[in-house]
N, C-alpha and C positions, 0 to 999 in steps of 0.2 A: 504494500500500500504506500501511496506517496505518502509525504509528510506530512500535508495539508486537503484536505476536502476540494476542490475547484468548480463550483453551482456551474458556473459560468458554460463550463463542457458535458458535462454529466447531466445536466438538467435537461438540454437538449438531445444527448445521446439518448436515454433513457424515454423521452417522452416520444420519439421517433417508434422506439420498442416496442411500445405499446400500442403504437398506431399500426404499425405492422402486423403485429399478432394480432391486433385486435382483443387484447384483453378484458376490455370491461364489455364487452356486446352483449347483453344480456341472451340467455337460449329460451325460446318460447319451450321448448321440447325437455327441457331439464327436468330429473325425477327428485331434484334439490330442494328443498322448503324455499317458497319464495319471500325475496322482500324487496319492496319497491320503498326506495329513499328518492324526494323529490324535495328539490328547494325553487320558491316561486318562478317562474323564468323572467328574464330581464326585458325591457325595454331596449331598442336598440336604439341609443342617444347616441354612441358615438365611442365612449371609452367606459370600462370600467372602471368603478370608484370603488375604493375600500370597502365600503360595507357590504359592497356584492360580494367581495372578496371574502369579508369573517361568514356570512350567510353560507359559501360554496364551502368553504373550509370544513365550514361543522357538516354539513351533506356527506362531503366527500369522505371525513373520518369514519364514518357510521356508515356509508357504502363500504370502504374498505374491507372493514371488520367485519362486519356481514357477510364478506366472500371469504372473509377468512378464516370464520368459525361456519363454512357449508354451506352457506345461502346461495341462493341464484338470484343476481341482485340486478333488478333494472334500476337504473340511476342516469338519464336522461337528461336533456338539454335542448332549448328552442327559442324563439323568441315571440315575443308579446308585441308586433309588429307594427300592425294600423295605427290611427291616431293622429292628433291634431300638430304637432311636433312635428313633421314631414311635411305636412301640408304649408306652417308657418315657413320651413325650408324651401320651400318652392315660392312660396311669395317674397321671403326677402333675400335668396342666392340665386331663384331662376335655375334650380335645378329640379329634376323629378322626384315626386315624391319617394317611386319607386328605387332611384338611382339611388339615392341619397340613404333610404334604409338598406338597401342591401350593402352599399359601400361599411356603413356602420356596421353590419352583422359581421363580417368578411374579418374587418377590425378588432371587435368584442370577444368572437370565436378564438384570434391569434394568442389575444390577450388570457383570455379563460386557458389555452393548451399552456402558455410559459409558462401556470401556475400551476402543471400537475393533476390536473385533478382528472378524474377514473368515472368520467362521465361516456353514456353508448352514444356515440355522434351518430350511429346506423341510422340511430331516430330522429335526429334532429329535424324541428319542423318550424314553419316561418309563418304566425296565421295569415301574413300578407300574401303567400301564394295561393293561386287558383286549387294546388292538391290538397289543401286544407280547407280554406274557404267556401272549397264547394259542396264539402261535406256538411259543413256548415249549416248551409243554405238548403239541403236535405235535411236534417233536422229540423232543422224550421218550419219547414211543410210538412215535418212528422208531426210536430209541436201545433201544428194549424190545424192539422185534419183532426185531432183531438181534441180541438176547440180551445188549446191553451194561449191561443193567437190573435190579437182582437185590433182593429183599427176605429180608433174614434177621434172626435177634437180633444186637445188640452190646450190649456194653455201653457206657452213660452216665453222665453226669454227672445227679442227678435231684434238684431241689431238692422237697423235701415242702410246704413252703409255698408256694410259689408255682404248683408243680402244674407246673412243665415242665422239658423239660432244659437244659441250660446247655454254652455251649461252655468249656471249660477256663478261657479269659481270663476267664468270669465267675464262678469259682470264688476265691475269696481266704480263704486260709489255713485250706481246707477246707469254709468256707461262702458258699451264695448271696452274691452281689453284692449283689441290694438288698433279699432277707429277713432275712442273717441269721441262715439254718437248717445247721442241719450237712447238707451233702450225701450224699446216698445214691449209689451204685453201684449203677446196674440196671439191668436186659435188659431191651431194648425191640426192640419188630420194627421195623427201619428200610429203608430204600431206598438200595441205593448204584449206584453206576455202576462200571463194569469196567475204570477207570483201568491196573490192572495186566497186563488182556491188551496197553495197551499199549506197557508199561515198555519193552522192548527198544529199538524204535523212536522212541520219546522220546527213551531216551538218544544212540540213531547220531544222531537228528534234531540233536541239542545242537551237533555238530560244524558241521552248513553252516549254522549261526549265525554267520556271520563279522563280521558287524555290530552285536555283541551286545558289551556288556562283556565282559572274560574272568571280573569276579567273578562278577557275574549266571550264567554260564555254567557256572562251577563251582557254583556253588551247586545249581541243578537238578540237575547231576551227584549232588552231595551226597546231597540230598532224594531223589532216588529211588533210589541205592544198591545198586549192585548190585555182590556180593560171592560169593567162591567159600570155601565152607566145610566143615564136617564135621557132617552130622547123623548121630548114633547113642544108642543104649541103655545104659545103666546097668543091670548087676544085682544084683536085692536082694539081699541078706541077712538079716534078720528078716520081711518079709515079701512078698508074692506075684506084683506088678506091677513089671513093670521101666521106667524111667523114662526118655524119649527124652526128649535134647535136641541142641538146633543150636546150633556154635559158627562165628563167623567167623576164630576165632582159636584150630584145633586145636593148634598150635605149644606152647601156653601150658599142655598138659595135664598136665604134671609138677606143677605150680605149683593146680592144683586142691585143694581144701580144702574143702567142701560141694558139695552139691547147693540148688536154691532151686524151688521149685514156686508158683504161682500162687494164689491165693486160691480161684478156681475148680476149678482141676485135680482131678483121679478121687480123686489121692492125698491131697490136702488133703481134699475132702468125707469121705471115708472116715473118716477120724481125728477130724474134726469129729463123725461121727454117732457115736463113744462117747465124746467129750472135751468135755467145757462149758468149758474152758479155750480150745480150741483152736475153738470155735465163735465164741467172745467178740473172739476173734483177727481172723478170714474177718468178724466184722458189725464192725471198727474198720476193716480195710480197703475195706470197703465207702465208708468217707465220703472215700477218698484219689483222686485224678486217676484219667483212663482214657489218657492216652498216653505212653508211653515219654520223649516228652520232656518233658514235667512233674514227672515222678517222677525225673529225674536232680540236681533241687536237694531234691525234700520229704526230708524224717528218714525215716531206711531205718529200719524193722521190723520183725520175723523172732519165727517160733515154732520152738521146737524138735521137730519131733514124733518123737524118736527112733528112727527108722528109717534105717540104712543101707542105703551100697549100695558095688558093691566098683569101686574104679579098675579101670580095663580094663590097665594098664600096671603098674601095682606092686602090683594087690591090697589096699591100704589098704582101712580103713572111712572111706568117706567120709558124714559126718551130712544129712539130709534136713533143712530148714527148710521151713515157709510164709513170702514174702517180699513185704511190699507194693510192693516195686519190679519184678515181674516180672509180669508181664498174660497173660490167656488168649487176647488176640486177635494176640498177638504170636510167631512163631514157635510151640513148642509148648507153651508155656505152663511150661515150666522148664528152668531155666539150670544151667550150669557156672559155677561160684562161683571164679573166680580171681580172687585180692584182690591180689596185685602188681601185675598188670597192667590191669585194670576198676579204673574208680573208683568205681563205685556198690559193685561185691563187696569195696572196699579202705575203704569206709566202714563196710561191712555187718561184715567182719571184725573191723575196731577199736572199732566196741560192743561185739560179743560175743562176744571173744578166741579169736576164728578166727587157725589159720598162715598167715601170709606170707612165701610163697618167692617170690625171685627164679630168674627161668627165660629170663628175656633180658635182657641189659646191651649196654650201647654198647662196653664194653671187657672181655673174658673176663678180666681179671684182677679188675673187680668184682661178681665172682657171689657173693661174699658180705657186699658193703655192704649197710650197713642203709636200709631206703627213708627217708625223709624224709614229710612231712606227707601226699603224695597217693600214689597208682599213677603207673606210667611206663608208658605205651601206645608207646611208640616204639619205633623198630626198633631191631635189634642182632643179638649172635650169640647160640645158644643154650647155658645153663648149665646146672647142676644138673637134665640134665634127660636120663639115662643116656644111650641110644643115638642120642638128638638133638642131644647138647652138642657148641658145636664149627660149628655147621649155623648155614645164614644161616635168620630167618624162613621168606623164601618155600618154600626146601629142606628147613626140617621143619614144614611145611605137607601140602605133597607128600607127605613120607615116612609120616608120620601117618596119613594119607588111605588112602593105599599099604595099611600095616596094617591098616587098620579093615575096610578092602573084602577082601582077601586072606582076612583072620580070622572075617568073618562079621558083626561088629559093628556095621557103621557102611557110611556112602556118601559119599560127595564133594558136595555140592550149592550150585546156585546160587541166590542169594537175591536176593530185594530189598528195601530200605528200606522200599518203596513200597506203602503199603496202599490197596485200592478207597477210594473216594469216597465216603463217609457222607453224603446230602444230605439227610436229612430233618429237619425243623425244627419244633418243636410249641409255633405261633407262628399269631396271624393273617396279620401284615402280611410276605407273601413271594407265591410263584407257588401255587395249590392244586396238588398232586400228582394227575393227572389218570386216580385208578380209583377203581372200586367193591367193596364188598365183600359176597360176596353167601353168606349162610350154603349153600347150595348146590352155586352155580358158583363161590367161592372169592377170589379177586383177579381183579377183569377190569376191563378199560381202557377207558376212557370211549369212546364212537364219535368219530372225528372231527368227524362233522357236529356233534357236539354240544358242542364248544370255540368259545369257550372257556369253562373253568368259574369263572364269577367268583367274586370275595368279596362274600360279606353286607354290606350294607351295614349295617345296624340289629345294631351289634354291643357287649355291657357290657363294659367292664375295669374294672369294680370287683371283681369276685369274679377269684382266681388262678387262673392256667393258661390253658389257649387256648381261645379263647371261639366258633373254630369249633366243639368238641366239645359246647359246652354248648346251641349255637344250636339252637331251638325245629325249625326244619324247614328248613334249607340242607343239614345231611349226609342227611335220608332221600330217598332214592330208590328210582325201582325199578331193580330188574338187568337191563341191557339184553342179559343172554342168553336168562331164560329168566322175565322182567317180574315175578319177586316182592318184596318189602321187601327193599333193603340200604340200606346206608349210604356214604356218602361219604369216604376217605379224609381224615384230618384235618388231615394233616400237610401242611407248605407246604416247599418248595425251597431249600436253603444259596440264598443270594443271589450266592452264587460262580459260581452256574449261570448268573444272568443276565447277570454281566459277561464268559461266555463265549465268546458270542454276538456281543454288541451290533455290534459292528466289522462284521458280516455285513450287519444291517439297517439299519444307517446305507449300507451301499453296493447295498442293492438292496430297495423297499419296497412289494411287489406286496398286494395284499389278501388273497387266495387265498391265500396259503401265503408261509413264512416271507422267502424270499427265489427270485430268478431265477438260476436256475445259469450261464445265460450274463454277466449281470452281475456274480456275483462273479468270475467268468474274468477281466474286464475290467479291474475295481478292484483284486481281490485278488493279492497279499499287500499291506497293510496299509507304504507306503514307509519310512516314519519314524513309528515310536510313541514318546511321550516319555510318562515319568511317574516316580516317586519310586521308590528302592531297593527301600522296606517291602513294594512285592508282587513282590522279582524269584522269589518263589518260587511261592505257592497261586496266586492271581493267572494269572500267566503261563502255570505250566503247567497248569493247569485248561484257558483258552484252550487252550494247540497242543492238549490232548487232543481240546478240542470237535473241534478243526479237524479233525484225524487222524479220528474218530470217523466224523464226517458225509464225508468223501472215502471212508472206508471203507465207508458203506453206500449210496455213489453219490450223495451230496446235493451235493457240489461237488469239484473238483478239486484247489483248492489244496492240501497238507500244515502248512507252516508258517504262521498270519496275519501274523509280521510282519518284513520284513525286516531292518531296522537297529530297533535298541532305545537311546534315549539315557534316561539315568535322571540329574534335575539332582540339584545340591545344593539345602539347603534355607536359606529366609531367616533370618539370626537376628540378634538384638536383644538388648542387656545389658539383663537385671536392676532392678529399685526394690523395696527392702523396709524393712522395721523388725523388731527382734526384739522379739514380745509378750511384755512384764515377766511377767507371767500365767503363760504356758507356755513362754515359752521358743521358740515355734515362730516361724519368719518372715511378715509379712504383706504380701504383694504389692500395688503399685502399679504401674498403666498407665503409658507413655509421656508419655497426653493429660493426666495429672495431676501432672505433673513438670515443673519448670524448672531446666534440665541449666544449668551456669554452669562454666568452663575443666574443673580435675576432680572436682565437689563438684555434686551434687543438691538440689534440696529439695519440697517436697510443696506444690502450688499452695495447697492449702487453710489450713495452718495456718503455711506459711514456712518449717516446721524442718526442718532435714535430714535425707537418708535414704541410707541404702548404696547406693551401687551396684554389681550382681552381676554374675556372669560372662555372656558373650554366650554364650546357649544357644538352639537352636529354641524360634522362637515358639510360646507356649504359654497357653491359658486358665489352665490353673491357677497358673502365674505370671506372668499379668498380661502378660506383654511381647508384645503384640501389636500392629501397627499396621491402623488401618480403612483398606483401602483407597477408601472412597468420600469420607474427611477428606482424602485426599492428591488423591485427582481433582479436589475443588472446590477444593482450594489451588493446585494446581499446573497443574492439566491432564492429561490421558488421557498425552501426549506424554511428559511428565516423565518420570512412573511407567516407562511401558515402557523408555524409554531407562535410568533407573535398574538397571531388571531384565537389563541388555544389557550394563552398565561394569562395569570393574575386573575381577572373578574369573568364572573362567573357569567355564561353566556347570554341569560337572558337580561344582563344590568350592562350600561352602557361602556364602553371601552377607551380610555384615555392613549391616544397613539403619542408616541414620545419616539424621538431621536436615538435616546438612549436604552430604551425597553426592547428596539427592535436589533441596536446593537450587541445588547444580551444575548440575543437571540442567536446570532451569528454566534457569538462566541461558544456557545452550549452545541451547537451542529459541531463546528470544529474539535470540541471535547469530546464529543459521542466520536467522531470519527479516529480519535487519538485511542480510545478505549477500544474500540472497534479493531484497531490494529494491534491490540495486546492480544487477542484470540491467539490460544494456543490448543490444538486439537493431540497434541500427544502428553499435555499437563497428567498428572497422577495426583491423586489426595484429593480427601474429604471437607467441604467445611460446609457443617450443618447449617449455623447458623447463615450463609450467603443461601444453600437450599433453599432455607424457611424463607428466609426476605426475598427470594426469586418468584416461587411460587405462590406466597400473597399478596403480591403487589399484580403478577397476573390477573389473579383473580378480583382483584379490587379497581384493576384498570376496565378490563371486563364492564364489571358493576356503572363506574363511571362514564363509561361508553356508550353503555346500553342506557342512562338516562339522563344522556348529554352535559353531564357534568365534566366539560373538558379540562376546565382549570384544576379540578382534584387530581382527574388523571396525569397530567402537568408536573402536580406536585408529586405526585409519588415516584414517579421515572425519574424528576432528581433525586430524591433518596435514595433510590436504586442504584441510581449512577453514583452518587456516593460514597452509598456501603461498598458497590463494586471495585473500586479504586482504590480505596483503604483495604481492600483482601488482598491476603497473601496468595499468589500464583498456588491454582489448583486444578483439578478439572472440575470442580462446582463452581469457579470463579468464573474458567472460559465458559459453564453451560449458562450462567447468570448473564456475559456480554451478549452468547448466540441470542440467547428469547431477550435483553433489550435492543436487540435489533429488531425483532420482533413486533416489539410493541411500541416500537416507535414508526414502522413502516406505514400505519394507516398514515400520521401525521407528515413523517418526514418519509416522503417515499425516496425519493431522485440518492439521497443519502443511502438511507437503506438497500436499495439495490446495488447501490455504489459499494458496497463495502459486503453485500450477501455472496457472492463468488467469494471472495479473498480468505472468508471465515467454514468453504465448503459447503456452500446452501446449495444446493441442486434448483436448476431452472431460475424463473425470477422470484422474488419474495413478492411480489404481487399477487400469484398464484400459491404462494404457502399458507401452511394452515397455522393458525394461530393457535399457542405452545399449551401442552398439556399442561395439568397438575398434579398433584402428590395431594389424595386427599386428607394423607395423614401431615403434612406436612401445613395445612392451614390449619392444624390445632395448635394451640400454643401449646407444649409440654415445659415449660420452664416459666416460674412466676418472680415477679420481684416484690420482694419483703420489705415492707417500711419498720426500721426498729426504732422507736421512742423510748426516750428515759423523762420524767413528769412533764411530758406531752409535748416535750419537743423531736426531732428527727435528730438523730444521731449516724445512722446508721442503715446501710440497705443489704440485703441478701438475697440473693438470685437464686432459688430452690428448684427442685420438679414440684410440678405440681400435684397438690396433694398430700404434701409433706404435712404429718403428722403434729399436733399441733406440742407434745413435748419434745420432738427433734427442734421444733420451731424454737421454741422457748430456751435447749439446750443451744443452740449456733447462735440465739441474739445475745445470750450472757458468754458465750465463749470469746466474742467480737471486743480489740482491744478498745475501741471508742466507746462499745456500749462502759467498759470497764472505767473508762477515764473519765466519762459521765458521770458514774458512781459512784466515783470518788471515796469506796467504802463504807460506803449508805448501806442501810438494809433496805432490802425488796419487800415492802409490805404486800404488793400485792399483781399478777402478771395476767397481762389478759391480752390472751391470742386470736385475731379472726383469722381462719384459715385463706392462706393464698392473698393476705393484704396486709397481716399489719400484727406486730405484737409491741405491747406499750409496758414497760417497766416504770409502777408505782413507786417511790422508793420517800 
């Protein structure tokens, strides 16, 4: 062996090996227990960033191992393609969507192989291409002819300039992202999916998540919401329509002070068609969010349109408003206005000097404090609230109910959070929505034989909007019911759709159709999926619905895709800025332009010094990002992962440091030092290197199998250790062979590096990972605490099981316990076996 380890040669020889043999290809045909490890797949922006890197890391350790203790391990790779990101590429470089992602993929791919990792490239898939996408687009019309498929109005976010709509996120303080335009509010025929038929089941599902975060798991809960409530009627008093609404929280209806109606509602339009005030009102609202959850931070504001309606319980006049915070696709489109206890109705109030009562308190004796800055949503008993006060929530919930339905008014009902699935997108770069529109026969679906429906290639984004609708002759078609002029559906697919899927076609990739039902039987559920918090919500539950969706109209068996879900922390990195004299605003600087010196920065370019900020997620727009392809040429593929493996524990965020990862380096080079003390003709015994070989095995094992990398981390340095401190044996050299072993998930390019030299047959890639001695995980030797009046004097290393007067006879034999005693008498000795014998004296 050379002197020194060289990443530099070895990393590339070895990963070429592997491409050759083809060693990680998974075998559909194998009679090996299966396990499918999957970590999210990436977006192809262009380069990999760290945290894809600690995410693949941990994937690729737990693939390793898995093949290494007998598994037939699919461990796959692809890209999450479509998307708006490609599209912005072509408007402001003037290159193709399409060019521009595959150049990226091409990229990302070179980057992911420098780093090792034992991913099946056989499978790689791109949802951007037509072999994916048009499987797609068969499901879909699986999904339709089941009725899971539905086209109606909603409304949107619609930017006028740029001619499309905008998801919320690209809405900023009411106008376009990159026009500029004040945003419009408008009805659009869109296409969604029937998510909601299957809320119930979603939610039971959430429970045999056992391998799921609890937050993760709550959250879903959250998100789809389901709540028992009171919907009923209000009746007018000035005029003619009486006004339904759904409350979650009928308990609170003492405490009501307005009504609020919708922008859209019967009773809004009404007042609008002889009120130009009130019209002026409904087109301002027009430019504000379309989902409930955006509109709980915007400025509430409210028309009066002077019409009551009378409390069902005390007859009050209660005032009608128009309210930008209350939507027509939401519930019925108008709310009960309780401003103690809502805080959107407690903001709405305090513009414009609406009563707030308290109607619940933590403590019945403050039913008449005054609120403080917000609403109090919390539980308590009920106040000020006549034949309710006194009553816990849930019991004038009930009783509420109780009245309404007795009285005629009102019903009890279950809701959900959870609204169908809006997937339509009026964009090129996504899946085509796969119907025709035929003035005729209406909406009809494309033929099967006739998928799939690509995208144009010869496509302008200079002019705004979606450049399939403007495209000369890819929307006309004929109607394949009845062959006259239609048009092509224009709209392309949330990109949520394709990452709903993919987990399928990575485990089964027949030509003919989307996937083989017996193979995903095989692969499926999905054993360990690892990926970031940010999608424990749309993300995930899009997936289980796919899943759910397709077992329900017989496409496959499974219910849930995945069994265990780990979600890491992420990498972060302090800060480099200057504040510009100019504005006052900070100016960010990289890492690579930084020379860090004890606690003080400076900027390589001009010498002078710079702040340095707080360690936050790596971030472009502040600079603090590390390339990981500058650390692979400096350090080696090796470094890097074991970096992503030390210290904090995976799912807590990861402080990257200059010096942590130079650690890191230096520990390969010592493994590799040790690695070359292998001596395979050594003779002699040393039990104790045994003992500490084969449970650190087993306890790396343990660690592995439940992603506890940093433990595993830690015990391989003790190992390395102890092994350095032993005297030349042959249980020394068998102690180096298994930690080559057990660092080869981690540190492969090493490991193989050094698996010939020490007589491994083949490559350690394909080795099995190292037996145990199961007598040898017992401890057969205890250490003895000796005390003399209740201090430590003294320790003695026994077998276990020693006798509790041998015990007693070796801690009075011991010359410290003796010099302790100084010739005291022993009044009294008391031994617990295998921990501790204490001399009274």
């Amino acid at each position: 062996m050379t002197e020194r380890f060289d990443p530099a040669t070895a990393d590339t020889r070895w990963q070429r090996v592997w491409d050759e043999r083809q060693c990680f290809a998974a075998d559909d045909a194998s009679p090996k227990p299966r396990s499918y490890v999957l970590e999210m797949f990436p977006y192809p922006s262009g380069r990999i960033h760290i945290g894809h890197v600690r995410n693949y890391t941990m994937g690729d350790v737990l693939a390793r191992y898995k093949r290494m203790t007998g598994h037939e391990v699919l461990h796959p790779m692809g890209w999450d393609a479509f998307g708006m990101p490609a599209e912005n590429a072509a408007m402001e470089k003037g290159v193709h969507p399409g060019g521009w992602t595959r150049e990226n993929i091409a990229n990302m791919k070179a980057q992911l192989k420098r780093l090792g990792f034992a991913l099946d490239w056989s499978r790689e898939l791109a949802t951007c291409e037509p072999e994916y996408y048009g499987h797609e687009q068969a499901l879909f019309l699986d999904l339709y002819e089941a009725g899971l498929v539905y086209r109606k109005e909603s409304s949107v976010n619609w930017d006028p300039v740029d001619q499309t709509v905008l998801a919320n996120e690209q809405v900023i303080d009411g106008r376009g992202w990159r026009s500029g335009a004040l945003v419009e509010k408008r009805k659009l025929s869109q296409w969604f999916l029937k998510i909601t038929d299957f809320a119930e089941e979603l939610l039971e599902g959430v429970q045999s998540l056992e391998n799921w975060p609890d937050k993760v798991k709550l959250m879903q809960e959250n998100w789809i919401g389901k709540s028992r409530g009171l919907q009923f009627r209000f009746k007018p008093i000035n005029f003619a329509d009486e006004i339904e609404v759904y409350s979650t929280r009928p308990d609170t209806i003492f405490g009501a002070s307005f009504v609020a109606v919708a922008a859209e509602h019967h009773v809004a339009q009404a007042i609008a068609a002889n009120s130009p005030e009130a019209q002026a009102f409904i087109e301002l609202c027009k430019q504000g969010g379309t989902t409930a959850a955006e509109l709980e931070t915007a400025e509430k504001l409210g028309f009066d349109t002077g019409l009551k309606v009378r409390h069902p319980f005390t007859g009050a006049d209660l005032p009608v408003w128009i309210a930008n915070f209350v939507l027509m696709d939401y519930g019925t489109g108008a709310v009960m206005g309780v401003p103690g206890h809502d805080q959107r109705d407690f903001e709405f109030s305090t513009k414009f000097g609406l009563p707030i009562v308290r109607v619940v308190a933590a403590d019945p004796a403050d039913a008449d404090k005054p609120f403080g800055g917000e609403a109090e949503a919390g539980d308590g008993v009920l106040v000020n609230s006549d034949f309710l006060t006194g009553m816990s929530v849930a019991d004038a919930k009930a009783a509420v109910i109780g009245r309404a339905e007795s009285e005629g008014w009102g019903e009890g009902k279950t809701v959900w959070r959870l609204r169908d699935w809006g997937v339509s997108r009026q964009r090129y770069w996504g899946t085509p929505i796969p119907f025709i529109h035929c003035e005729a026969c209406g909406v009809v679906p494309v033929p099967k034989d006739q998928l799939p429906v690509v995208l144009p290639e010869d496509v302008d984004f200079q002019t705004p909007g979606n450049p399939l609708v403007r495209h000369p002759t890819w929307k006309h078609v004929d109607c394949p019911d009845c062959g006259k002029p239609a048009v092509r559906e224009t709209d392309t697919l949330d990109t949520f759709v394709d990452s709903s899927w993919y987990f399928l076609r990575f485990a089964s990739q027949p030509g003919d159709k989307p996937f083989d039902r017996e193979a995903i039987a095989k692969w499926l559920p999905v054993e360990q999926y690892i990926g970031g918090i940010e999608h424990a919500i749309l993300h995930l539950l899009y997936a289980r619905f796919w899943t759910r969706a397709l077992a329900r109209i017989g496409k496959i068996e499974v219910k849930e895709p995945f069994a265990s879900l780990f979600t890491q922390g992420m990498v972060t990195h302090e800060t480099y800025f200057r504040i510009d004299d100019a504005n006052g605003q900070p100016v960010y600087f990289s890492p690579a332009e930084i020379e860090r010196g004890g606690e003080s920065a400076k900027l390589l370019a001009d010498g002078a010094p710079v702040e340095i900020g707080r360690v936050i997620k790596m971030s472009k727009s502040k600079k603090n990002v590390v390339d990981p392809d500058a650390i692979v040429a400096t350090y080696g593929a090796d470094a890097i992962r074991w970096f992503m493996l030390s210290d904090s524990p995976p799912e807590r965020d990861l402080p990257w440091s200059e010096a942590g990862i130079e650690g890191c380096a230096r520990f390969v080079q010592r493994l590799w030092r040790l690695f070359a003390q292998f001596d395979a003709n050594a003779t002699g015994e040393d039990k104790a290197i045994d003992r500490k070989r084969d449970q650190t095995v087993a306890l790396v094992a343990e660690d592995i199998e439940a992603l506890s990398f940093n433990k595993a981390v830690a015990r391989i340095y003790e190992l390395t250790s102890a092994v350095e401190k032993a005297q030349p044996s042959a249980s020394r050299s068998a102690a180096i062979r298994t930690l080559l072993l057990l660092v080869a998930p981690m540190m492969p390019h090493l490991a193989e590096e050094a698996w010939g030299t020490i007589g491994g047959e083949d490559l350690v890639s394909l080795a099995a990972w190292p037996a145990v001695d199961p007598t040898l995980l017992v401890e057969d030797e205890v250490t003895i605490a000796v005390q003399v009046k209740g201090k430590l004097r003294d320790t003695l290393t026994v077998a276990k099981g020693t006798s509790r007067e041998e015990l007693e006879a070796l801690a009075l034999a011991s010359d410290k316990v003796q010099r302790a005693l100084d010739g005291a008498e022993i009044r009294k000795v008391i031994v617990v076996p295998d921990r501790l014998v204490n001399l009274v004296a």
